[in-house]
BAFIGU-486053 format. One record per residue (C-alpha): residue number from 1; residue in three letters; x, z, y. Coordinates in nm, 2 decimals. Each point is the difference from the previous one (the first is absolute). Last residue first. Layout:
<pts>
<pt i="NUM" aa="ALA" u="X" w="Z" v="Y"/>
...
</pts>
This chain:
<pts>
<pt i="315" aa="UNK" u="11.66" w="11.38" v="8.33"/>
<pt i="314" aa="UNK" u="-0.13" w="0.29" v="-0.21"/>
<pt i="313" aa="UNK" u="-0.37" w="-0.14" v="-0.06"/>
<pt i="312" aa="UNK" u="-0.30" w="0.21" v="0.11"/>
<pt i="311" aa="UNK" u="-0.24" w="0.13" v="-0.31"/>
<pt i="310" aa="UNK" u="0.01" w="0.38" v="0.02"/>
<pt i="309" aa="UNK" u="-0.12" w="0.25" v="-0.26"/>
<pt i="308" aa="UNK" u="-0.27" w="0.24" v="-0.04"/>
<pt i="307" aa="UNK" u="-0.19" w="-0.10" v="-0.31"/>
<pt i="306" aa="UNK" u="-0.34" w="-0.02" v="0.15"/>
<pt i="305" aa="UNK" u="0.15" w="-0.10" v="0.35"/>
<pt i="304" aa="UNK" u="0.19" w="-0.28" v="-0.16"/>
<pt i="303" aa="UNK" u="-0.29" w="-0.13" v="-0.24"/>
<pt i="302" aa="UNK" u="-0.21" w="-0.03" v="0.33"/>
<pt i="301" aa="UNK" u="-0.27" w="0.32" v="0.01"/>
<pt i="300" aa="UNK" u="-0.39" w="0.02" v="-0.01"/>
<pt i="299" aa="UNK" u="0.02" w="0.27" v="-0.27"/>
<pt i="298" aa="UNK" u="-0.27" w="-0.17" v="-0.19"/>
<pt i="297" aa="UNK" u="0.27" w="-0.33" v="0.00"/>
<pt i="296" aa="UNK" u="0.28" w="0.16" v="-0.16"/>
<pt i="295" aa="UNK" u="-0.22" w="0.23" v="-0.21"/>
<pt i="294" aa="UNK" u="-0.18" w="-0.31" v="-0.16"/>
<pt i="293" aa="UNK" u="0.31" w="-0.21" v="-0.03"/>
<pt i="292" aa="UNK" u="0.17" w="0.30" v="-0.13"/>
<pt i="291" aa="UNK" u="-0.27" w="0.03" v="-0.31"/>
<pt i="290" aa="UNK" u="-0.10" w="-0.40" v="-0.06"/>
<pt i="289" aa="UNK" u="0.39" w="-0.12" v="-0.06"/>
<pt i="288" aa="UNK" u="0.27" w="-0.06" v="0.32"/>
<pt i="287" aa="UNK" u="-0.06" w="-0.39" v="0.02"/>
<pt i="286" aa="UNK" u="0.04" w="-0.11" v="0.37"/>
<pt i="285" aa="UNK" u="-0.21" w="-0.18" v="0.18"/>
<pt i="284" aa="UNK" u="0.09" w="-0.27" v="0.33"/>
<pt i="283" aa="UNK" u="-0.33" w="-0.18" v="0.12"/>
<pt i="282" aa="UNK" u="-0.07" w="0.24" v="0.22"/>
<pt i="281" aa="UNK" u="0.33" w="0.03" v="0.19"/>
<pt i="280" aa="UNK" u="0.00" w="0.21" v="0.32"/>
<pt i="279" aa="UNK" u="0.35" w="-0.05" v="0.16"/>
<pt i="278" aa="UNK" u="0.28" w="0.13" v="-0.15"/>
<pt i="277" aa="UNK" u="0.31" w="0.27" v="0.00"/>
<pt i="276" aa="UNK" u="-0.24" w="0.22" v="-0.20"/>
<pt i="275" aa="UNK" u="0.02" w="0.26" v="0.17"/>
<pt i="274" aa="UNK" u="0.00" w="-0.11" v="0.36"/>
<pt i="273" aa="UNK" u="-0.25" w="-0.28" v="-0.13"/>
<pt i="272" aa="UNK" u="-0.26" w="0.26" v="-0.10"/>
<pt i="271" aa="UNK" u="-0.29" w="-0.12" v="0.22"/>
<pt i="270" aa="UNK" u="-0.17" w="-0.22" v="-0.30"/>
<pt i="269" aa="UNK" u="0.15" w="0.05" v="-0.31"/>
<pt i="268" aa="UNK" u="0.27" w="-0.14" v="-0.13"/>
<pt i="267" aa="UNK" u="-0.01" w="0.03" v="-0.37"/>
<pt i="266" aa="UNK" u="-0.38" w="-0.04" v="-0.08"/>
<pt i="265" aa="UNK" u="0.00" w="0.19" v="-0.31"/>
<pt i="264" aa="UNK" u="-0.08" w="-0.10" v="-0.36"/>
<pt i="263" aa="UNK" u="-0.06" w="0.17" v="-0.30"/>
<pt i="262" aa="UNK" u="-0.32" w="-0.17" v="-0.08"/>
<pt i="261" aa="UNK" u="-0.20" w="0.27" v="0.13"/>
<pt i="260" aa="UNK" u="0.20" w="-0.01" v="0.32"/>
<pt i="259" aa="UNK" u="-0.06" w="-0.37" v="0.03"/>
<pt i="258" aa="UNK" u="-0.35" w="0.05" v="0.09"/>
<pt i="257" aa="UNK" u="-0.05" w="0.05" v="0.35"/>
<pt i="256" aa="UNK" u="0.25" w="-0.17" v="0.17"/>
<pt i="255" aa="UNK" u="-0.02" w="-0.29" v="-0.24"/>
<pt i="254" aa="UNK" u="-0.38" w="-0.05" v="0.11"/>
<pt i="253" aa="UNK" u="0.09" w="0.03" v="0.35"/>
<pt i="252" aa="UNK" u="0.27" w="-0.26" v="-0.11"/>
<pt i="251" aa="UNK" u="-0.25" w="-0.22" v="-0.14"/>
<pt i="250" aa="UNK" u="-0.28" w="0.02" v="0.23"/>
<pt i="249" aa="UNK" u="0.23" w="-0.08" v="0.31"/>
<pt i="248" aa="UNK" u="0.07" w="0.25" v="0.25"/>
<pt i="247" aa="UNK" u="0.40" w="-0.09" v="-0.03"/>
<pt i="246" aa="UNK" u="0.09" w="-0.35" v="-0.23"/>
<pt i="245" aa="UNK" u="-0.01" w="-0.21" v="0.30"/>
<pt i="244" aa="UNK" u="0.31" w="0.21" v="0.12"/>
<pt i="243" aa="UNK" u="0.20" w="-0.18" v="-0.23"/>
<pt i="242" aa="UNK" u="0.14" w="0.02" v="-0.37"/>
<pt i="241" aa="UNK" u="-0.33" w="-0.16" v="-0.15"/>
<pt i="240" aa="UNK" u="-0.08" w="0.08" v="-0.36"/>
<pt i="239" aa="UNK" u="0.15" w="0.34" v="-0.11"/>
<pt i="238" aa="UNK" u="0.38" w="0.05" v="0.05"/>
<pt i="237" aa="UNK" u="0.10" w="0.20" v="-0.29"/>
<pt i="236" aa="UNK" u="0.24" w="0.29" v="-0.10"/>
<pt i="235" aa="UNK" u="0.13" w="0.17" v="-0.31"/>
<pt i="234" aa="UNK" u="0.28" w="-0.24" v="-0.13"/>
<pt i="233" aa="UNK" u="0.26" w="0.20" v="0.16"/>
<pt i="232" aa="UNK" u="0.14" w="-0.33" v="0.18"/>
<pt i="231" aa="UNK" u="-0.33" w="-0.01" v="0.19"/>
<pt i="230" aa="UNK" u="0.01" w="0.31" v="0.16"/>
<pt i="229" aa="UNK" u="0.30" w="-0.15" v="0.22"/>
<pt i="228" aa="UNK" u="0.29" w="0.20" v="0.14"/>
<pt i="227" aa="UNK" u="0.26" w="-0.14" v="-0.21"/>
<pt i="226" aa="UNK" u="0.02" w="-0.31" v="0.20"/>
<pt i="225" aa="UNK" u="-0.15" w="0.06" v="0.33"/>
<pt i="224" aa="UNK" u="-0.35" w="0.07" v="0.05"/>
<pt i="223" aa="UNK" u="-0.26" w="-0.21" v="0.18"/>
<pt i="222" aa="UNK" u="-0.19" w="0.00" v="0.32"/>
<pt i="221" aa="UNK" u="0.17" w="0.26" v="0.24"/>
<pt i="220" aa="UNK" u="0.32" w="-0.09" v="-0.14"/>
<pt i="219" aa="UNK" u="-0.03" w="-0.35" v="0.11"/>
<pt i="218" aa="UNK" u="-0.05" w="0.10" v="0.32"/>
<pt i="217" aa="UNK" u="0.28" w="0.22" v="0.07"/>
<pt i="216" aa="UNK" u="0.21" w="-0.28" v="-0.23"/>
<pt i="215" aa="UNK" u="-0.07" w="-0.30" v="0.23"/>
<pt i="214" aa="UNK" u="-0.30" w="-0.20" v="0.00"/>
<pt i="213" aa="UNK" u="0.04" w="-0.34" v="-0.21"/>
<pt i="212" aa="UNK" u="0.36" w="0.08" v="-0.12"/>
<pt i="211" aa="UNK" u="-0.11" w="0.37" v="-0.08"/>
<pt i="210" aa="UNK" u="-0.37" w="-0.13" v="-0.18"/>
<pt i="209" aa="UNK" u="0.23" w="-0.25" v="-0.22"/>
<pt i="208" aa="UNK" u="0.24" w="0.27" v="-0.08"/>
<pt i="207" aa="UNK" u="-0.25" w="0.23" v="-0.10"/>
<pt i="206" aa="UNK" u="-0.14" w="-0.28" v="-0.25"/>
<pt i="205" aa="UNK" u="0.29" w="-0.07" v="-0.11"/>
<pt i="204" aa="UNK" u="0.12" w="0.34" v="-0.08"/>
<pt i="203" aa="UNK" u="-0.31" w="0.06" v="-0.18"/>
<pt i="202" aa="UNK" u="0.05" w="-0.27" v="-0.25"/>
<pt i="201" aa="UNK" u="0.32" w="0.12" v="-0.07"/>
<pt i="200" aa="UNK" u="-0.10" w="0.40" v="-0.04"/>
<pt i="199" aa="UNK" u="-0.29" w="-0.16" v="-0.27"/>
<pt i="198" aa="UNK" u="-0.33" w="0.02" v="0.16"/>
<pt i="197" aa="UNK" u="-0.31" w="0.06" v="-0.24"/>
<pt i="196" aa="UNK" u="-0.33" w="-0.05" v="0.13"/>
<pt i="195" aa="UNK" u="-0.16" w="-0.22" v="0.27"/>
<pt i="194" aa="UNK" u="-0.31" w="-0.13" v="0.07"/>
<pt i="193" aa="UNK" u="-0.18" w="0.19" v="-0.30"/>
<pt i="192" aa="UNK" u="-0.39" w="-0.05" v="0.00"/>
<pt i="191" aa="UNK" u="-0.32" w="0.18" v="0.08"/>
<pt i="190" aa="UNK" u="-0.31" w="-0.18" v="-0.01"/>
<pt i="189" aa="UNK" u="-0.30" w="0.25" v="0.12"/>
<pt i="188" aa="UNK" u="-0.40" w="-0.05" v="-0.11"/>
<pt i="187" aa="UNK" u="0.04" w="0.32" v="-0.12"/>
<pt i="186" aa="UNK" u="0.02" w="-0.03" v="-0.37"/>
<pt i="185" aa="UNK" u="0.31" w="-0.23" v="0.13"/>
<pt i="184" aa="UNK" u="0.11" w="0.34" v="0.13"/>
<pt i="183" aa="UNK" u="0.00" w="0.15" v="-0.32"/>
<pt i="182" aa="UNK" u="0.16" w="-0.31" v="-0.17"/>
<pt i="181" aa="UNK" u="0.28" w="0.01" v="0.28"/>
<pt i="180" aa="UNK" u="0.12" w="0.40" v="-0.04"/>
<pt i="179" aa="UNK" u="0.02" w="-0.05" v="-0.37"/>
<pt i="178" aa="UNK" u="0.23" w="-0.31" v="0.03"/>
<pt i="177" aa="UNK" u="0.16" w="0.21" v="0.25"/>
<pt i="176" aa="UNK" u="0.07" w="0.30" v="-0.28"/>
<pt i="175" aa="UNK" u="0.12" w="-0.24" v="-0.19"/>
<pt i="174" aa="UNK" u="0.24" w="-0.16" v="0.22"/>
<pt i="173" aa="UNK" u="0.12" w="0.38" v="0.08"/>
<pt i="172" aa="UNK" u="0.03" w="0.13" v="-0.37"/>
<pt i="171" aa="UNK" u="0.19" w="-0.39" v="-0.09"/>
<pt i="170" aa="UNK" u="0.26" w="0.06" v="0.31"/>
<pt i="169" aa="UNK" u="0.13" w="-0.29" v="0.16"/>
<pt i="168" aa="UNK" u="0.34" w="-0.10" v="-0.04"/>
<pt i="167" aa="UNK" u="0.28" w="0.28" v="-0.09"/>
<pt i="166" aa="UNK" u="0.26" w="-0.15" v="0.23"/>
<pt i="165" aa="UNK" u="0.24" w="0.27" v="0.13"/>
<pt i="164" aa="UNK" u="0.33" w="-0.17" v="0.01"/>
<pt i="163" aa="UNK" u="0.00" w="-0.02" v="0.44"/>
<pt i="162" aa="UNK" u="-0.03" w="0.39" v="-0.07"/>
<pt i="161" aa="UNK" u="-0.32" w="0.17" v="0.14"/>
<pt i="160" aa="UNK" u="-0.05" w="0.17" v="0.37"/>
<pt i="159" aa="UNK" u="-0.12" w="0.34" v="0.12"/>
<pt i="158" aa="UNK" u="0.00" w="0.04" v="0.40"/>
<pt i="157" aa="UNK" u="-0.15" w="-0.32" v="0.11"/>
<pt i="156" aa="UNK" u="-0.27" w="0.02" v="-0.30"/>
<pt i="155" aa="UNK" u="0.01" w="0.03" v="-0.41"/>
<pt i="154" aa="UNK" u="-0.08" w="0.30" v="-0.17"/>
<pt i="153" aa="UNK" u="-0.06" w="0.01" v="-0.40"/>
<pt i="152" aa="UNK" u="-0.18" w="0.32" v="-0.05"/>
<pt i="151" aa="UNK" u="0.13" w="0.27" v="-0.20"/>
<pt i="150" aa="UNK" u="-0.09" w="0.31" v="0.29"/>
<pt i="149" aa="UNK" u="0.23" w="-0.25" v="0.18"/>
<pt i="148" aa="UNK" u="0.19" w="-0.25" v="-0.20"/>
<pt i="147" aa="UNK" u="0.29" w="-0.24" v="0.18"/>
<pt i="146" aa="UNK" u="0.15" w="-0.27" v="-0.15"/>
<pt i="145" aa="UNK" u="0.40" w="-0.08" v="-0.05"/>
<pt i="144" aa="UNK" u="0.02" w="0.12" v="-0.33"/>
<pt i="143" aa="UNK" u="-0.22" w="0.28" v="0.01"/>
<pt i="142" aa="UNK" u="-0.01" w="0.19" v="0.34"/>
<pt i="141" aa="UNK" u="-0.22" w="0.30" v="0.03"/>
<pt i="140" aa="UNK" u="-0.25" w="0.17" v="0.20"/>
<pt i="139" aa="UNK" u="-0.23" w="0.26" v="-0.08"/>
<pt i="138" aa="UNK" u="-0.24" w="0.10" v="0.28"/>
<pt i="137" aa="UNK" u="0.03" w="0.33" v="0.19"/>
<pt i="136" aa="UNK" u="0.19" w="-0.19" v="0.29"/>
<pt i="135" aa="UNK" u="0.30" w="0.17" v="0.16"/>
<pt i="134" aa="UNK" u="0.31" w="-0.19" v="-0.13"/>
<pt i="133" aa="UNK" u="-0.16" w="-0.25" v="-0.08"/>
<pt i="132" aa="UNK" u="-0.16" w="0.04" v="0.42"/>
<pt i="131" aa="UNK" u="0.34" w="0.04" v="0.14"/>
<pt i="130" aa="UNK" u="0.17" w="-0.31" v="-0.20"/>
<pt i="129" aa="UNK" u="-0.28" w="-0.20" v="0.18"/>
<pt i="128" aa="UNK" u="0.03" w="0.15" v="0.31"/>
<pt i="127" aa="UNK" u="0.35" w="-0.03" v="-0.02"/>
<pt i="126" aa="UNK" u="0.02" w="-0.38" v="-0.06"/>
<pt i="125" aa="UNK" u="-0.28" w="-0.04" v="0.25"/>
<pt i="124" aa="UNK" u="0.24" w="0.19" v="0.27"/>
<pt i="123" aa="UNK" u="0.33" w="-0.19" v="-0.09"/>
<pt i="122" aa="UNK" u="-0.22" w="-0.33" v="0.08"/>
<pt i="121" aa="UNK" u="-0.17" w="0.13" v="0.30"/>
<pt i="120" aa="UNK" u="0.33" w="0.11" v="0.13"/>
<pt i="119" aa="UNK" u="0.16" w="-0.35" v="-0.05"/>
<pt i="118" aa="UNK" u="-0.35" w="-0.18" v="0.13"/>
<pt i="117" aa="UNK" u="0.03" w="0.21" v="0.30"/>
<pt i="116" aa="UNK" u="0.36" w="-0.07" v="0.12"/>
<pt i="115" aa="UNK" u="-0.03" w="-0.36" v="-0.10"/>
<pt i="114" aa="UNK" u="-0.32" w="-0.04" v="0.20"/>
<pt i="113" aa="UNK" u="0.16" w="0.19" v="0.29"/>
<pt i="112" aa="UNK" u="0.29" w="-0.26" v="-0.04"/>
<pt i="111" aa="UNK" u="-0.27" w="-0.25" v="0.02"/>
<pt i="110" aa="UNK" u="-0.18" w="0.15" v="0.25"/>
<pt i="109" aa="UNK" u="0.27" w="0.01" v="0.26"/>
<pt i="108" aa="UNK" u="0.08" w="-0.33" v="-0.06"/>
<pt i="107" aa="UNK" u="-0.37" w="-0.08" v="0.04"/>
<pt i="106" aa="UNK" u="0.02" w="0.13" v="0.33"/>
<pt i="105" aa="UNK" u="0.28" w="-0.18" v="0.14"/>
<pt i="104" aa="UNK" u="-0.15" w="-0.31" v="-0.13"/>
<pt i="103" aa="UNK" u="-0.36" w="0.09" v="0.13"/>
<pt i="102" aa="UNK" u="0.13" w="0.05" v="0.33"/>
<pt i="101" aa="UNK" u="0.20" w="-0.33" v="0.05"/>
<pt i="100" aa="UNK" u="-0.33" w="-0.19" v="-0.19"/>
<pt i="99" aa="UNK" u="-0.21" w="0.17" v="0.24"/>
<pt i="98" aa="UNK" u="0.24" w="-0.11" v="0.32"/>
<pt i="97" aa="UNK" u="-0.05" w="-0.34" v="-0.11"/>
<pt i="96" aa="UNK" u="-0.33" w="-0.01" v="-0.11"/>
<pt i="95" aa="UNK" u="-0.07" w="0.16" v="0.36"/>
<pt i="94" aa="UNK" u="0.21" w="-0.28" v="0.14"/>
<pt i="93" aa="UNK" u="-0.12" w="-0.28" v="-0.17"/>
<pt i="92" aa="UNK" u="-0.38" w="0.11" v="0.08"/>
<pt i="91" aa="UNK" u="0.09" w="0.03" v="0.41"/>
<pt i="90" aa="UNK" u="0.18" w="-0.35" v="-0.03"/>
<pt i="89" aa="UNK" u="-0.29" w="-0.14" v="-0.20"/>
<pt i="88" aa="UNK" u="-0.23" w="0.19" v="0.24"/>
<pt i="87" aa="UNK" u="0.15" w="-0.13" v="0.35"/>
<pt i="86" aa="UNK" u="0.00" w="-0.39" v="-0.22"/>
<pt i="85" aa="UNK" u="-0.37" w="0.06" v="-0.05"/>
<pt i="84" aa="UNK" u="-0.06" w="0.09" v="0.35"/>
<pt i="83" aa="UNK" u="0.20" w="-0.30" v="0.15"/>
<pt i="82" aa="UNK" u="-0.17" w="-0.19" v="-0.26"/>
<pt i="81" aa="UNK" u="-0.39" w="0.15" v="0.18"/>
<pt i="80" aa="UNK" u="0.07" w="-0.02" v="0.30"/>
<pt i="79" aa="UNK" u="0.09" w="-0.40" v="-0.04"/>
<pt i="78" aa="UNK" u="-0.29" w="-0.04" v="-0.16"/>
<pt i="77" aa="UNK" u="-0.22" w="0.19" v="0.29"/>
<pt i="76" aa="UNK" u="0.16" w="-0.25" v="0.24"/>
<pt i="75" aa="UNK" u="-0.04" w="-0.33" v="-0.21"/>
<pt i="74" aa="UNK" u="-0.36" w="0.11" v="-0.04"/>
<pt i="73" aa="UNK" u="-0.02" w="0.07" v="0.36"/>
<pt i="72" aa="UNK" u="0.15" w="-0.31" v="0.16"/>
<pt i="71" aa="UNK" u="-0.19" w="-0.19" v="-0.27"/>
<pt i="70" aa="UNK" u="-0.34" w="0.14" v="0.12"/>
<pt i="69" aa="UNK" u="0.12" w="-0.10" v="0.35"/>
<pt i="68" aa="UNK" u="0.05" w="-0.36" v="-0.05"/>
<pt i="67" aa="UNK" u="-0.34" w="0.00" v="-0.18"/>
<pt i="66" aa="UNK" u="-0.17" w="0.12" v="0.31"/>
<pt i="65" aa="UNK" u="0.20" w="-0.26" v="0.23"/>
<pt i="64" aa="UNK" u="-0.11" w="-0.29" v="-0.26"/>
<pt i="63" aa="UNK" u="-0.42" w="0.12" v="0.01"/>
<pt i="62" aa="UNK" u="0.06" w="0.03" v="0.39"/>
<pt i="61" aa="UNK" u="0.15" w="-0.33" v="0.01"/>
<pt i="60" aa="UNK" u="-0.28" w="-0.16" v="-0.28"/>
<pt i="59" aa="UNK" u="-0.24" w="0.15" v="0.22"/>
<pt i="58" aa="UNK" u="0.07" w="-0.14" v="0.30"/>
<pt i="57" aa="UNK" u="0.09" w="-0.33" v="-0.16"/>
<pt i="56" aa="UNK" u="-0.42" w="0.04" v="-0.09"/>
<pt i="55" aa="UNK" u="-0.10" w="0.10" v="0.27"/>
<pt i="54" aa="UNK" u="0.20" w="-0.29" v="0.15"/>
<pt i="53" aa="UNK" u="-0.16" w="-0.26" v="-0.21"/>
<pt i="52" aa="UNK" u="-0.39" w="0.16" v="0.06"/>
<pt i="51" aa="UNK" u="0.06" w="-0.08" v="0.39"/>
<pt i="50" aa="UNK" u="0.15" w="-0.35" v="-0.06"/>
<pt i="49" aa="UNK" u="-0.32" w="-0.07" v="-0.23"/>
<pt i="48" aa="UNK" u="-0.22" w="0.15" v="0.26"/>
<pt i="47" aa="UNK" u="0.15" w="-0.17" v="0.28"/>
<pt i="46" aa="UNK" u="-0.04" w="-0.35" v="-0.22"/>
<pt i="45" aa="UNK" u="-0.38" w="0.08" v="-0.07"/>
<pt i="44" aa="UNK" u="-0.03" w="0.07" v="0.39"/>
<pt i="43" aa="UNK" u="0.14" w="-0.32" v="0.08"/>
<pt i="42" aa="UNK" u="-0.19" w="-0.17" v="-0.23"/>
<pt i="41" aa="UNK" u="-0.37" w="0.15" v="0.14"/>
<pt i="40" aa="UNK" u="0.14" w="-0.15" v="0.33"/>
<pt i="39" aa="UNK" u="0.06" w="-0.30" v="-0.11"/>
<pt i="38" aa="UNK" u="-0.37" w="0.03" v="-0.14"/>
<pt i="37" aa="UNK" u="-0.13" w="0.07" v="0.26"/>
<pt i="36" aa="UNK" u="0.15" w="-0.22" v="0.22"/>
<pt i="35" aa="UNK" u="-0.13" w="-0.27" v="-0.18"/>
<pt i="34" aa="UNK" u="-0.35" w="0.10" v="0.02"/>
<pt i="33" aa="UNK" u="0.03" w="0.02" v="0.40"/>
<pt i="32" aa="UNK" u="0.12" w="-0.35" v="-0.02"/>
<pt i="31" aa="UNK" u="-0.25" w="-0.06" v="-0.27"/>
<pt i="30" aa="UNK" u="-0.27" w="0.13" v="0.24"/>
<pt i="29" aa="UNK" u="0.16" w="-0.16" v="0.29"/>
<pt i="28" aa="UNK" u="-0.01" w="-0.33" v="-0.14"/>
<pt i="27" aa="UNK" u="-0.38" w="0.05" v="-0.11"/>
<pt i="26" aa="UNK" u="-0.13" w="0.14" v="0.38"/>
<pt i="25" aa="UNK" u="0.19" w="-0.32" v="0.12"/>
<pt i="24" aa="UNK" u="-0.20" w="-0.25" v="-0.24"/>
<pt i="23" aa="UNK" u="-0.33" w="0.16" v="0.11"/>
<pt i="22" aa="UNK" u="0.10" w="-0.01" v="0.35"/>
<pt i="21" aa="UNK" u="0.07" w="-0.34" v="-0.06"/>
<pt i="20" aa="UNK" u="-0.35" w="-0.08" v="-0.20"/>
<pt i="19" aa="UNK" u="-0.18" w="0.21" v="0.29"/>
<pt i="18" aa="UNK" u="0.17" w="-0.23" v="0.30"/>
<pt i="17" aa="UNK" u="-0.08" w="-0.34" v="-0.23"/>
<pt i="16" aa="UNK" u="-0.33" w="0.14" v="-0.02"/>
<pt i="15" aa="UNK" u="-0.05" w="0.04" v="0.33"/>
<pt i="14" aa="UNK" u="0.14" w="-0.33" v="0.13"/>
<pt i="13" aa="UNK" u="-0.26" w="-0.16" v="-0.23"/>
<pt i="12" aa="UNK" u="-0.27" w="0.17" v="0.10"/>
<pt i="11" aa="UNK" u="0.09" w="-0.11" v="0.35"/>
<pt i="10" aa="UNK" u="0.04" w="-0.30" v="-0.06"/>
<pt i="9" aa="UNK" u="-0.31" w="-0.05" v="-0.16"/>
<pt i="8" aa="UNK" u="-0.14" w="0.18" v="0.30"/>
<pt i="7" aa="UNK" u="0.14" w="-0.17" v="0.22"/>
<pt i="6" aa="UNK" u="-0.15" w="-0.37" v="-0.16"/>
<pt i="5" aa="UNK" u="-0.36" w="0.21" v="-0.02"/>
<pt i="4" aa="UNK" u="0.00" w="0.05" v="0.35"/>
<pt i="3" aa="UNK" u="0.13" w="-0.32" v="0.10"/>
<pt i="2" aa="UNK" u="-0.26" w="-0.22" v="-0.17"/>
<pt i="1" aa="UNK" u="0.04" w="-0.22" v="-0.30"/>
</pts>
């Protein structure tokens, strides 16, 4: 082997031995360079994280302080509002107070004004009604504890009946109802009797159940005393239903209207409670036979007006 080729064999050999440790050095700095990479792509990752973490205890601090100040406020406003409730119980308890003081003293006053009044009223109903038999064209007379005007049976506030007067129902006045009902059955109407006869006992229960359940003012406004009471002549009904149900309905219009020609009138008539001493009634008839019915109730007058007298109680 000549020289030449022997250097050059070295030579080529020397090379590649150069190129295969560049080689090898190129690849240790690429995975040094790769690994700083990625310790660096770590370290961001772990900034980020601590970054995200305080945002967040940011938040939660702000969120906490927010919070802390709503409950300031609502236990502020609640507050407020007892000491204003307790400023208007005081203020309420006072002005009860000083009502109750005045409407003592008042009522006082009323009472014996009441007392005053009711004595004169009493004296002056009592005159009025001796004034107006003493006046009145119209027959009256006392029989035995009744009284008759013009011959008719009167019983009201004014004109009461013995506590012995017990007659029962009346045979001319059932009959004439039983009359009454089969024409207004012709009608397509049912007409019945609620309530008839009242003795004076039964009647003084009754009252006296209304006056322990309302008081006596009221109890007079909704059913006689004993004595005073249609019912105990035998002469008067209650028709079907004894409430305000009964008004406008087909069956009292129909009573309205008719009972007249059955001898019947409607006894307290709508509007005339200051003569009658009650409220409208149209279930309540009265048996007076066909003629006065008819004129009593073509004249458009309560029995009291038609026969000028007074129905208020004494006392």
């Amino acid at each position: 082997m000549n020289e030449p080729m022997w250097k050059s064999i070295i030579a080529d050999s020397v090379k590649a031995e150069k190129s295969r440790q560049e080689e090898a050095a190129k690849t240790q700095e690429k995975k040094y360079y790769n690994s700083m990479t990625e310790d660096e792509e770590l370290e961001a990752e772990v900034t980020r994280r601590r970054l995200e973490a305080e945002r967040k205890r940011a938040a939660r601090r702000r969120a906490e302080q927010i919070r802390i100040r709503q409950n300031r406020i609502i236990a502020f406003c609640a507050l407020v509002t007892v000491i204003m409730i307790i400023i208007s119980v005081v203020v309420y308890r006072h002005q009860v107070n000083s009502a109750k003081a005045a409407e003592s003293s008042s009522a006082v006053s009323a009472e014996a004004k009441s007392k005053t009044k009711k004595t004169d009223s009493k004296a002056e109903s009592s005159s009025q009604a001796e004034q107006k038999e003493q006046e009145s064209t119209h027959k009256i007379e006392q029989n035995n504890g009744m009284t008759f005007v013009d011959d008719i049976l009167i019983v009201n506030k004014t004109y009461s009946l013995p506590a012995d007067y017990d007659p029962g129902v009346s045979q001319v006045a059932l009959n004439a109802f039983n009359e009454m009902a089969e024409a207004a059955a012709a009608d397509g109407i049912s007409l019945w009797i609620n309530s008839g006869y009242r003795s004076y006992q039964e009647q003084e229960e009754l009252y006296n159940g209304y006056a322990s359940e309302r008081g006596t003012e009221a109890a007079d406004e909704v059913s006689s005393r004993p004595g005073h009471s249609e019912h105990q002549t035998g002469l008067a009904f209650d028709v079907n239903d004894t409430s305000f149900g009964f008004e406008n309905s087909p069956e009292a219009d129909w009573l309205n209207a008719h009972c007249a020609e059955y001898g019947f009138i409607i006894r307290f008539p709508e509007g005339k409670d200051k003569y009658t001493g009650y409220t409208y009634e149209p279930w309540h008839i009265r048996y007076l036979g066909t003629k006065l019915a008819k004129e009593v109730t073509e004249s458009g007058l309560c029995l009291e007006e038609y026969l000028d007298i007074t129905s208020e109680y004494a006392e």
